[in-house]
GUKE-894949 format. One record per residue (C-alpha): residue number from 1; x, z, y. Coordinates in Angstrom, 3 decimals. Each point is the difference from the previous one (the first is absolute). Layout:
site i=NUM, x=X, z=Z, y=Y
...
END
This chain:
site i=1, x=92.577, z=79.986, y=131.261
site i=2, x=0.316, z=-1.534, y=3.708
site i=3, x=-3.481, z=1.315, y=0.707
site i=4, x=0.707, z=0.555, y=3.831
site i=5, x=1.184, z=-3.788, y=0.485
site i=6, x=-2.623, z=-2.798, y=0.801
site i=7, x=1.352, z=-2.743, y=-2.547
site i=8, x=-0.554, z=2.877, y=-2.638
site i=9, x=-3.415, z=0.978, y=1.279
site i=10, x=-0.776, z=-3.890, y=0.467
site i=11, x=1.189, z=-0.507, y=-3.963
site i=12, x=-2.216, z=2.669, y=-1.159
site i=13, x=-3.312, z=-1.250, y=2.262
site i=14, x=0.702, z=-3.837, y=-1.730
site i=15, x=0.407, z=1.962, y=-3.739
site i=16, x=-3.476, z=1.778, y=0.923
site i=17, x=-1.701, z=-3.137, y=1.238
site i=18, x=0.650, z=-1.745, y=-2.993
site i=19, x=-0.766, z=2.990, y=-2.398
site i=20, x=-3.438, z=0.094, y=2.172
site i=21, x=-0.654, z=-3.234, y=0.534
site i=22, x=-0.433, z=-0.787, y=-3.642
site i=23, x=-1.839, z=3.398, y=-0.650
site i=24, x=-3.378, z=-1.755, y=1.188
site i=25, x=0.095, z=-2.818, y=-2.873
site i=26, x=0.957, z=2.825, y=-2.475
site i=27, x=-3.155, z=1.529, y=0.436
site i=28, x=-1.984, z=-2.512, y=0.280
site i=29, x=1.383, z=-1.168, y=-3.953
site i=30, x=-0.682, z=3.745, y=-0.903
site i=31, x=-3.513, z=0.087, y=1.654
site i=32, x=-1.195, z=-3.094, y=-3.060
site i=33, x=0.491, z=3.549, y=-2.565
site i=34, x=-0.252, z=3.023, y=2.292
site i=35, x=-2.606, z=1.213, y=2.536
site i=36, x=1.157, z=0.532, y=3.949
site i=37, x=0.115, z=4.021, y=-0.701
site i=38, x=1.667, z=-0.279, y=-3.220
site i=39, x=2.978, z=-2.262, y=1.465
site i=40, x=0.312, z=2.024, y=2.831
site i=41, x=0.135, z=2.982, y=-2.035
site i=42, x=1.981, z=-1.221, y=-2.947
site i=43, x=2.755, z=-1.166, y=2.979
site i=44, x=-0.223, z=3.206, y=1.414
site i=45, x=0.812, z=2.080, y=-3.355
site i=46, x=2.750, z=-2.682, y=-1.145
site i=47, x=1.408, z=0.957, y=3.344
site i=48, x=-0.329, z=3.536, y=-0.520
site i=49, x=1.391, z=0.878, y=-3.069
site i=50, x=3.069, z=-2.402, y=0.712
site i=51, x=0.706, z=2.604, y=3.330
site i=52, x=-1.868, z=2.952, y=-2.250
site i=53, x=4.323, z=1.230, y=-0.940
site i=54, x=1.379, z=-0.624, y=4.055
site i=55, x=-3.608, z=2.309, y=1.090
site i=56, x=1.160, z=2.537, y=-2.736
site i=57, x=3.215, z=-0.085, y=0.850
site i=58, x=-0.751, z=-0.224, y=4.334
site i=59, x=-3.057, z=2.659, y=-0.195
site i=60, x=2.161, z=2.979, y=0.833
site i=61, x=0.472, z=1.270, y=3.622
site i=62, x=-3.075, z=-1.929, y=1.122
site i=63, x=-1.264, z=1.881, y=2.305
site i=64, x=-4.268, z=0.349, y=0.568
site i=65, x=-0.213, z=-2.748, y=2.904
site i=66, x=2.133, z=-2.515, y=-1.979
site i=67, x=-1.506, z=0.024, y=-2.773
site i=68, x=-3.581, z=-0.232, y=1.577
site i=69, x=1.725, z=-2.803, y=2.300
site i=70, x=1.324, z=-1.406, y=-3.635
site i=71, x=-3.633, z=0.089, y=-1.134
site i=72, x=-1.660, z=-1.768, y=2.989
site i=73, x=2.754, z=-2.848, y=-0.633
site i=74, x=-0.714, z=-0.630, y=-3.763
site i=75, x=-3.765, z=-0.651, y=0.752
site i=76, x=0.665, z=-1.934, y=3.816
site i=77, x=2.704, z=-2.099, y=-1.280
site i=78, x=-0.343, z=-0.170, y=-4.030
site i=79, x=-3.789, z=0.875, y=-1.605
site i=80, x=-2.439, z=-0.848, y=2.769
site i=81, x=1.850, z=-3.478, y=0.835
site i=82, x=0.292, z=-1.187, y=-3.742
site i=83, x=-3.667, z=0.380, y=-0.224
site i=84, x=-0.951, z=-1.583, y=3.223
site i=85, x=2.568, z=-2.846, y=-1.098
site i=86, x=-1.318, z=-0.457, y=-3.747
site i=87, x=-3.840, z=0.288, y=0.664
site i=88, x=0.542, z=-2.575, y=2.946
site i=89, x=2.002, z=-2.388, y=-1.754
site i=90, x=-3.489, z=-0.179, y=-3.065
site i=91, x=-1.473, z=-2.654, y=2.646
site i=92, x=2.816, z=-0.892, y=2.324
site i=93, x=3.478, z=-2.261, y=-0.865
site i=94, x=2.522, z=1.701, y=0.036
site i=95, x=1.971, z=-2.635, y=2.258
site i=96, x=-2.210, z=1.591, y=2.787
site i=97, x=0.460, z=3.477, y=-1.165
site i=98, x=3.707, z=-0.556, y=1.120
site i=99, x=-1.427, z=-1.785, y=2.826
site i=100, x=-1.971, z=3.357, y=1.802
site i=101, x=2.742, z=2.423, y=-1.686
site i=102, x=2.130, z=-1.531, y=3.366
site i=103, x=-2.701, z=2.506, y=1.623
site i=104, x=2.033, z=2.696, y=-0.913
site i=105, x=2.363, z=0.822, y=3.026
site i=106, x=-2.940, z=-0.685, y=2.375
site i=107, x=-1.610, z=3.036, y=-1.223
site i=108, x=3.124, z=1.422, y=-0.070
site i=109, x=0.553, z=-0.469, y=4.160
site i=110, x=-3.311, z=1.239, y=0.157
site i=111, x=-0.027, z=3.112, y=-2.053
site i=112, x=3.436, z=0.851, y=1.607
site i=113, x=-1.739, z=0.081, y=3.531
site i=114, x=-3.175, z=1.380, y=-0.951
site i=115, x=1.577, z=3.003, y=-1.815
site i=116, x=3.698, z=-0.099, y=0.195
site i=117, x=0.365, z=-0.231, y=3.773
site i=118, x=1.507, z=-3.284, y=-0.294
site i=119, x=0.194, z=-2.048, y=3.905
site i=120, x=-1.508, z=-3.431, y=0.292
site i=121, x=0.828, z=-2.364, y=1.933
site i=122, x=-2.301, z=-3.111, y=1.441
site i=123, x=1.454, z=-2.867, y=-2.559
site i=124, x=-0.557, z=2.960, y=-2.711
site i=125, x=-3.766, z=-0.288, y=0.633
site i=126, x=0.326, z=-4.220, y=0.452
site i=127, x=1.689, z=0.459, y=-3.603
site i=128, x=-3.106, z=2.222, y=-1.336
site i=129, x=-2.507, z=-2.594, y=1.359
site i=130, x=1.624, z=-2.756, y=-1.902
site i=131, x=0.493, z=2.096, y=-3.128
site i=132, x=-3.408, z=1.089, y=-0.127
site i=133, x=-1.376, z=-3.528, y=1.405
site i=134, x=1.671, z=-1.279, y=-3.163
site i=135, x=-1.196, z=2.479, y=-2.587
site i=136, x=-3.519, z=-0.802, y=0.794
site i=137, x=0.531, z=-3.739, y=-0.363
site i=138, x=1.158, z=0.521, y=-3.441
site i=139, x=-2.533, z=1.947, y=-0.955
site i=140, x=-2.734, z=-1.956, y=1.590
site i=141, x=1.675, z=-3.331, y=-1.781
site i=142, x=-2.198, z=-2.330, y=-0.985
site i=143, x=-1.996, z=-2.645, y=0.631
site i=144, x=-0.710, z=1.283, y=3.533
site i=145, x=1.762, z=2.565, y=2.399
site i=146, x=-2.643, z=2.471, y=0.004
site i=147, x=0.185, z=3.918, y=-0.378
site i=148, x=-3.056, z=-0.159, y=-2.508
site i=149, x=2.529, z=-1.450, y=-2.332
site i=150, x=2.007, z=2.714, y=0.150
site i=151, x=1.188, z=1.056, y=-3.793
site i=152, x=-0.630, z=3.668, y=-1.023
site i=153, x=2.743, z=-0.969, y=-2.965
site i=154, x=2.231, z=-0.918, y=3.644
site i=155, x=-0.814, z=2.806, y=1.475
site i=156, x=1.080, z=2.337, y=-2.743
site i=157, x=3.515, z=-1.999, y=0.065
site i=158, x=0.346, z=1.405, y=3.837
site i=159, x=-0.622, z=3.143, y=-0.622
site i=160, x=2.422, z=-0.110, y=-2.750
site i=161, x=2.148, z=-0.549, y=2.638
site i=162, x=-1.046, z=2.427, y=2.190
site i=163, x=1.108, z=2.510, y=-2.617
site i=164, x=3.556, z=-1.099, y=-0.523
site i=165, x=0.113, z=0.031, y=4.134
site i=166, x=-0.997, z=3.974, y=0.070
site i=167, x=2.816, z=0.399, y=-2.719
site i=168, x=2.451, z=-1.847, y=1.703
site i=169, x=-0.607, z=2.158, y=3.240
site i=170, x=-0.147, z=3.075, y=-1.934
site i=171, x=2.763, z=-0.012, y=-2.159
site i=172, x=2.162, z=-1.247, y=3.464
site i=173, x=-1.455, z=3.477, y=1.769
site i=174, x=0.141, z=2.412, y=-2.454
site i=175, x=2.011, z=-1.143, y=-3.093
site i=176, x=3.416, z=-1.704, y=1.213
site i=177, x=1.945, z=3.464, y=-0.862
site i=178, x=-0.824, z=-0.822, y=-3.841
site i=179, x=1.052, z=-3.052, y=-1.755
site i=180, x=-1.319, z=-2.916, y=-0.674
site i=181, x=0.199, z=1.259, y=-4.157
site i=182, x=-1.472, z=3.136, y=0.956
site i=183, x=-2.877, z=-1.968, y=1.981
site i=184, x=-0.919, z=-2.188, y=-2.732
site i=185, x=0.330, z=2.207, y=-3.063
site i=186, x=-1.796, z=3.170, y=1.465
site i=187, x=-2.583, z=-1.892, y=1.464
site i=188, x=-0.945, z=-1.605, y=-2.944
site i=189, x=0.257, z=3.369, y=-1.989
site i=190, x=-3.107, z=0.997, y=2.001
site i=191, x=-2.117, z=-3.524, y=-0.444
site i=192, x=0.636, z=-0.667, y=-4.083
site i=193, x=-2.314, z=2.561, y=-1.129
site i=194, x=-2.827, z=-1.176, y=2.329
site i=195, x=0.657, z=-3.814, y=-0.764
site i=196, x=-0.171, z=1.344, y=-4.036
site i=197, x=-2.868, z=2.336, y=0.599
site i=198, x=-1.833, z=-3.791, y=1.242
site i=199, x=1.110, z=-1.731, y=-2.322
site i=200, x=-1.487, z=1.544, y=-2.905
site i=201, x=-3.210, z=-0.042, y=1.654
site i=202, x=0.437, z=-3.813, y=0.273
site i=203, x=-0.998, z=-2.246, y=-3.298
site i=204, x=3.476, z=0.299, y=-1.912
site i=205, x=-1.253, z=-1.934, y=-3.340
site i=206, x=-0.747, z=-3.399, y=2.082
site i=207, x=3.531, z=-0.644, y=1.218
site i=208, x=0.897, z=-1.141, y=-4.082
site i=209, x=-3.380, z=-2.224, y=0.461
site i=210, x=1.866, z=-3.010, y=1.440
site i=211, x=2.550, z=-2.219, y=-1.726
site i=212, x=2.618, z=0.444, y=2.787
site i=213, x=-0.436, z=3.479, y=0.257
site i=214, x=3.692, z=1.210, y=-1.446
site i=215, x=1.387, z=-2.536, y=3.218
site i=216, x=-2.298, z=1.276, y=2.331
site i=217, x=0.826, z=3.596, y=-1.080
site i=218, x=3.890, z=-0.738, y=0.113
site i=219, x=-0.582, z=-1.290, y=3.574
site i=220, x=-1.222, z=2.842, y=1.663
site i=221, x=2.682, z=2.474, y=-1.871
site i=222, x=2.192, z=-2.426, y=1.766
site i=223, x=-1.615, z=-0.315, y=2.858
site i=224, x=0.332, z=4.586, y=-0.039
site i=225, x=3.294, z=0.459, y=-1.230
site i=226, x=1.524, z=-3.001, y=2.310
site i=227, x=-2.824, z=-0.943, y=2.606
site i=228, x=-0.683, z=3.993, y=0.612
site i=229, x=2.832, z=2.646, y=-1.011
site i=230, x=2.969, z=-2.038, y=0.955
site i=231, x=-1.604, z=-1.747, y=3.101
site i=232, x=-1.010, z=3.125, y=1.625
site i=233, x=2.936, z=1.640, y=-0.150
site i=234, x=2.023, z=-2.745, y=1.251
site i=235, x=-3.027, z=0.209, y=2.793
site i=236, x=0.308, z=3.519, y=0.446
site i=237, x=3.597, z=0.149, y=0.466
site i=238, x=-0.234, z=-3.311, y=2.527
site i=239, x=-2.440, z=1.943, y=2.213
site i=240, x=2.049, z=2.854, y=-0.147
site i=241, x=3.214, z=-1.983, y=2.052
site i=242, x=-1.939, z=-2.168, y=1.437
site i=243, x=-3.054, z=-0.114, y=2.636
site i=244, x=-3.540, z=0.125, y=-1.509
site i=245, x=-0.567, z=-3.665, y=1.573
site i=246, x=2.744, z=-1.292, y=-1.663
site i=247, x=-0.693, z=1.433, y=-3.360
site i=248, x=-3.808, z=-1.423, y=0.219
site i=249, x=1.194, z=-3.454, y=1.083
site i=250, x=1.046, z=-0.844, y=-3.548
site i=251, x=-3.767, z=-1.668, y=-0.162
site i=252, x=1.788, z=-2.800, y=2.255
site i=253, x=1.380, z=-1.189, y=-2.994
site i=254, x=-2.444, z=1.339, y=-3.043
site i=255, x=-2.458, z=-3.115, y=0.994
site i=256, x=2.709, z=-2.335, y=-0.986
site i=257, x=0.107, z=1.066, y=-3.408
site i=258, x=-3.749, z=0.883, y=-0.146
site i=259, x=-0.503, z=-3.912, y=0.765
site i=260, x=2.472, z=-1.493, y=-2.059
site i=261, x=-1.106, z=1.722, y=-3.037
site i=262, x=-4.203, z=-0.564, y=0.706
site i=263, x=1.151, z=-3.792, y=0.350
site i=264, x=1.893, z=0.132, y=-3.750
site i=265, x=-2.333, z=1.902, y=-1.062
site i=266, x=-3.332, z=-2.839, y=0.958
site i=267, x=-1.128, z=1.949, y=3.310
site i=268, x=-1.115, z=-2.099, y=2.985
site i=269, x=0.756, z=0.426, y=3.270
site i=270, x=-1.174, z=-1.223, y=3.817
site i=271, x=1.408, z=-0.470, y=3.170
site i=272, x=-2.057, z=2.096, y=0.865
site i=273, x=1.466, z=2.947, y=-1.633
site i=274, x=3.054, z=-1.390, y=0.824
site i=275, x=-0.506, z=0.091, y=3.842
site i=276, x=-1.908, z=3.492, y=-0.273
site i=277, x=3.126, z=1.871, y=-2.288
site i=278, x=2.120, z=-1.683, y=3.017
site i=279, x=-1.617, z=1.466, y=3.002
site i=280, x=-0.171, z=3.322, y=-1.843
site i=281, x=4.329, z=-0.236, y=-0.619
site i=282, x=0.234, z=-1.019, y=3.824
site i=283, x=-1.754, z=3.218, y=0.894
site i=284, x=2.006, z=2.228, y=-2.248
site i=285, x=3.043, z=-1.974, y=1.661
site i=286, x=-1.134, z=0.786, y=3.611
site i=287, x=-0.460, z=3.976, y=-1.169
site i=288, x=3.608, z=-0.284, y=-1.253
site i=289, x=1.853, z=-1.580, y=1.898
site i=290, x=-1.117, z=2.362, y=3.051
site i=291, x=1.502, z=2.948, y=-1.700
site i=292, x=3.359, z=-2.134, y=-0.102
site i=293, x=-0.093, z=-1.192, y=3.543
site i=294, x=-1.049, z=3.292, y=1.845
site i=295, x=0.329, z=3.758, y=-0.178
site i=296, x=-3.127, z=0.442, y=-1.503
site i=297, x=0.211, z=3.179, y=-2.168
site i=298, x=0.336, z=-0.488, y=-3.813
site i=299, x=-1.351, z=1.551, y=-2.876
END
């Protein structure tokens, strides 16, 4: 594969957006059967056991700090996210869920300069200000701007993304020599036993209560097997050619899909949203573009 080439690494960002983008309605149809922890944990394990024979087969040679490295990945980028992402979405649309997830390669600029040693430049910190600016006015959306209508359901959504930004950045700085297979599979190796472990503690007998529950079920293995185990190691194996920023900046598109399947799906929107999701895309623009218009250092 042409993974060094920019059409190819453009290709796979538009294959991941639209694998992504329609990841948010797929658990929002699950959530009408499922609990937040158990479709975050069912996801996880159909993820899992899919990669369980490349782990197997990739597990030799590892050496001590990879596989502790390997670890820290499966619960920043897979386990802790999926949570974050499910329990949000129980009071939240999942139109918006895409909306915030375009927070993702703002926290990746700023955990790259807070512990990766990553420069910034002055229209790097314009681009946080807007990015942040934005984040807040989605989660304070309502019927007034005001931060005491700030949505802890919101809130959980950001640091969702917060997660897959500390991934990103640590997978770029201590994980490129492995491949984007070996990523993927070994990390999950190390989360599928904890995501089971919760899962059982969870209320297994309800799922079957509800009438949908076999479609619900069917989309979160889906949503694992597709939206999880093949995703991620098309991710893994972007960030590995390309720089961190790049990678992240696949939430550009994610929103796109996000909103076009909320509005099929009977989800309602503002311009208000609208105008908050764009101010945060104009600040990951200005963080981005600066890397391609100076000699700022890359991850």
């Amino acid at each position: 594969m042409n993974w060094q080439k920019r059409w190819f690494q453009g290709m796979i960002l538009f294959l991941l957006a639209f694998i992504w983008g329609g990841s948010f309605i797929l658990t929002k149809l699950a959530l009408r059967s499922l609990s937040g922890g158990q479709v975050a944990t069912v996801r996880m394990m159909a993820a899992g056991l899919v990669l369980l024979p490349l782990a197997i087969r990739h597990f030799k040679h590892k050496s001590l700090k990879d596989l502790f490295h390997l670890a820290m990945s499966g619960f920043l980028g897979g386990l802790i996210p999926a949570l974050l992402y499910a329990r949000g979405q129980t009071h939240i649309e999942s139109a918006l869920a895409g909306m915030l997830n375009t927070m993702t390669p703002v926290f990746t600029f700023i955990i790259g300069f807070l512990c990766f040693k990553m420069r910034a430049t002055w229209w790097q910190g314009v681009g946080l200000f807007l990015g942040m600016a934005g984040a807040l006015g989605l989660m304070a959306a309502g019927s007034t701007m005001s931060l005491k209508n700030v949505d802890f359901y919101a809130v959980l959504i950001v640091m969702a993304t917060a997660s897959y930004a500390a991934n990103v950045n640590l997978v770029k700085a201590r994980l490129t020599h492995l491949k984007g297979v070996e990523i993927t599979s070994l990390s999950f190796f190390f989360i599928t036993p904890v995501a089971l472990v919760y899962f059982l503690t969870t209320d297994v007998h309800h799922i079957t209560v509800s009438k949908t529950w076999m479609i619900d079920l069917s989309a979160v293995l889906f949503l694992g097997v597709v939206g999880t185990a093949l995703a991620m190691v098309l991710m893994n194996s972007l960030i590995r050619y390309a720089t961190a920023i790049f990678a992240s900046t696949v939430t550009y598109i994610i929103p796109v899909f996000a909103m076009g399947w909320g509005l099929l799906y009977g989800e309602r929107l503002t311009y208000l949203h609208l105008g908050c999701m764009l101010t945060i895309l104009l600040g990951v623009y200005l963080i981005n573009s600066t890397y391609s218009r100076s000699g700022t250092k890359r991850l």
